[in-house]
N, C-alpha and C positions, 0 to 999 in steps of 0.2 A: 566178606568179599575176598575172595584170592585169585590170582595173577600165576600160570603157571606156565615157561617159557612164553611170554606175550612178546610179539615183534609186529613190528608196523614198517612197511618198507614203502619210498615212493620214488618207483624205480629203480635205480640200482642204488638210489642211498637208503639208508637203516639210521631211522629216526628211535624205533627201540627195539632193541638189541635182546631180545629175549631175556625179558626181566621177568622173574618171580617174587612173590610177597605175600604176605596175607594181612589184614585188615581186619584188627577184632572188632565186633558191635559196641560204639558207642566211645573207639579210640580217637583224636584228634592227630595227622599226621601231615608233617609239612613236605614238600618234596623240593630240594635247593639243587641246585645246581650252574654253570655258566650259560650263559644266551646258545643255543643252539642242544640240548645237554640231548633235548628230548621230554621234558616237564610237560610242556602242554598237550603233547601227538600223546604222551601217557592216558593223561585225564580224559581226553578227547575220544583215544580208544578205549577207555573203560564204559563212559557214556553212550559209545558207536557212533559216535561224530562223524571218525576214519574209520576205513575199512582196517580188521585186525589182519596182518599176513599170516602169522601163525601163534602155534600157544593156544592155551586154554585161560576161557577166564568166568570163575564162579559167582555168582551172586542172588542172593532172595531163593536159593534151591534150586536156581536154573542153570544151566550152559547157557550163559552171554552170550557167547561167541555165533549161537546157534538160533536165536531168537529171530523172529521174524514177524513183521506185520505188525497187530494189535499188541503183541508181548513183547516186541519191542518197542514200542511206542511207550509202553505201560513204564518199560525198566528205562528208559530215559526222565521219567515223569520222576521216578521212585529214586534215580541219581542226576538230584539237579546239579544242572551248573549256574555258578555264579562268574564271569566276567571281567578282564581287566577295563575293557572300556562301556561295562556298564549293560549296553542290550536294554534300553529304553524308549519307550516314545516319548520323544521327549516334548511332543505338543500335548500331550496327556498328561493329566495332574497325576498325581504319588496313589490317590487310591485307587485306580483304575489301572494303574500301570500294574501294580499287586494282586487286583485282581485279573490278570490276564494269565498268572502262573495258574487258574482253576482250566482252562478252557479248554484242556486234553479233558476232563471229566462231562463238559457240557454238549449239547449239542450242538450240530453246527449253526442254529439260527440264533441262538445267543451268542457266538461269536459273530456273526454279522453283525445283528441287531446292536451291540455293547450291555446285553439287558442281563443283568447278573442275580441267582439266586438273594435275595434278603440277608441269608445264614451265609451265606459265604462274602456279601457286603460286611456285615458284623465279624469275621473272621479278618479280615482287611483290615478294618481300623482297629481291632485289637490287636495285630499283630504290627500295626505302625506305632502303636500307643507303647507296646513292647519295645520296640526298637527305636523309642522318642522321639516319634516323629508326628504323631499325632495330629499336632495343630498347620503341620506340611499336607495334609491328607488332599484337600483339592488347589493345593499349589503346584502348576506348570511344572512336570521335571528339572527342565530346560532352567529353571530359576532356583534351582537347587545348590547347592555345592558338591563337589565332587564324591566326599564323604558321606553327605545326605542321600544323593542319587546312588552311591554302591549300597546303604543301609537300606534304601528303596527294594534294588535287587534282590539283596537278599530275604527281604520282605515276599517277595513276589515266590521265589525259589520255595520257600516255605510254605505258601499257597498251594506244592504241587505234592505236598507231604509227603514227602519223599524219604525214605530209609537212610539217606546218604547226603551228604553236601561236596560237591566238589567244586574249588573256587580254583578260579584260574588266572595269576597272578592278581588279585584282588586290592591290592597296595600300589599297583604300581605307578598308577595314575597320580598319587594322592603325596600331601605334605606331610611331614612328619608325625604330627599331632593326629591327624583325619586317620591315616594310615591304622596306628595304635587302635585308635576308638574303633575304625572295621576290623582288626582282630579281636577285641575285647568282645566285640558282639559276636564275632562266631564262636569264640571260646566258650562264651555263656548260653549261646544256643548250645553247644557242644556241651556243656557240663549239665543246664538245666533239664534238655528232650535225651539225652542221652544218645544225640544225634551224630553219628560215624561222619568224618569231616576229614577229607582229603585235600591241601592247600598247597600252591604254589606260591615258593619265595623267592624273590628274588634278594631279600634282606634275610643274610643269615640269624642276625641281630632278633624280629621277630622270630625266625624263627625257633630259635634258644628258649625265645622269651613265653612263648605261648603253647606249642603242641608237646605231646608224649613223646614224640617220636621224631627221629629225622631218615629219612630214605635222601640219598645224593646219589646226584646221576652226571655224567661226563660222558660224551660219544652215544647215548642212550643205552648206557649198562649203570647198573647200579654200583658206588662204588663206597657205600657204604649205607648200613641200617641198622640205628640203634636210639638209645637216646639222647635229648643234647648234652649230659654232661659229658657223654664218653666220644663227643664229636670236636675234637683237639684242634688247635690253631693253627698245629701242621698240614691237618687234614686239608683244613679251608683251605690255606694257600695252595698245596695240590691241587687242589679244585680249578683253582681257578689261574691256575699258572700260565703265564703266559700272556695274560692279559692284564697288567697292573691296573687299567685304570678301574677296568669289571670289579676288579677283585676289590679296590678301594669304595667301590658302589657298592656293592656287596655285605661288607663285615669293615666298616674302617675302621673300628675302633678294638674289633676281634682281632683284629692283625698286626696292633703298631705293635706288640712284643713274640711275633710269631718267629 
């Protein structure tokens, strides 16, 4: 996937700012920056969420930017997203909710109906059983925990086999401990499927801790892309200057010797 001059404008403001990049098959890559940087209008236009204002952006051998109809539809299926608050029914138990990421493949009377192939039932609890959640399969979302319902999500995202993962602040919801275990599981989908996985953080900390790579964004331009060792204690506070309290939410333990 690459990104070449990509901007998203919503009206006279410039949420991103003609960013370029490129995304190898099968990289893990976190994307940090302050509240407002431009992180999620990114993901969001790479998926076709928001309309792109300009730029080009490449993926699966297509022009993105230019898709339309059925192949767009297809290239959203093929870059899921995953959610900071989740995108659940949450009166629907865990396996049902999972299978709902197949129903761009189905017709529309199985989406009515709720009446789901056999093979793609079996695909659902193997991939809860995957992501331990197994014995959650016909437990009410809603009676879930936080951690369990994002491991749902990304359960479901998976159902749409998708070439890409893009999770969109995915931790933010969640306590310290919960947070870890949803990146553990993307990292390991990341490393097992060999599955290209684009993350928002809002925690520099994961992401140090987890991806190849770091892209940082301020005002919606990139203001760094590299890896986390070569992403310095100076840098963060730059980042996030201006805002002490962000920036202590952010990296507080990246920062007491910055």
């Amino acid at each position: 996937m690459a990104a070449q001059g990509l901007s998203v404008r919503f009206g006279s403001v410039v949420a991103v700012d003609s960013v370029s990049f490129a995304v190898a098959r099968g990289e893990m890559v976190a994307i940090i920056g302050p509240s407002g940087a431009g992180k999620s209008t990114l993901l969001r236009a790479i998926n076709r969420l928001v309309p792109i204002s300009g730029g080009r952006l490449f993926g699966e051998g297509s022009d993105v930017t230019r898709l339309k109809g059925r192949a767009l539809h297809r290239w959203r299926a093929r870059a899921a997203m995953i959610f900071q608050q989740f995108n659940l029914s949450p009166r629907l138990d865990a396996l049902t909710n999972v299978l709902t990421g197949r129903l761009i493949d189905l017709p529309f009377w199985r989406s009515w109906t709720g009446f789901f192939p056999h093979r793609d039932q079996l695909d659902a609890m193997l991939l809860l059983d995957e992501l331990g959640l197994s014995e959650k399969a016909f437990v009410r979302v809603e009676r879930l925990s936080g951690g369990q319902q994002q491991r749902v999500a990304i359960a479901r995202a998976l159902m749409q086999r998708p070439a890409m993962i893009l999770a969109d602040e995915p931790t933010a919801s969640l306590d310290p401990r919960n947070a870890t275990v949803v990146m553990q599981t993307l990292r390991a989908i990341n490393r097992t499927r060999g599955m290209t996985t684009l993350v928002n953080l809002h925690d520099v900390g994961l992401a140090r801790a987890f991806a190849d790579r770091i892209i940082a964004l301020r005002a919606g331009r990139i203001v760094f892309d590299g890896t986390p060792a070569d992403l310095s204690k100076t840098l963060i506070a730059s980042l996030y200057a201006g805002d002490e309290a962000e920036a202590e939410e952010a990296a507080p333990r990246l920062l007491e010797t910055a």
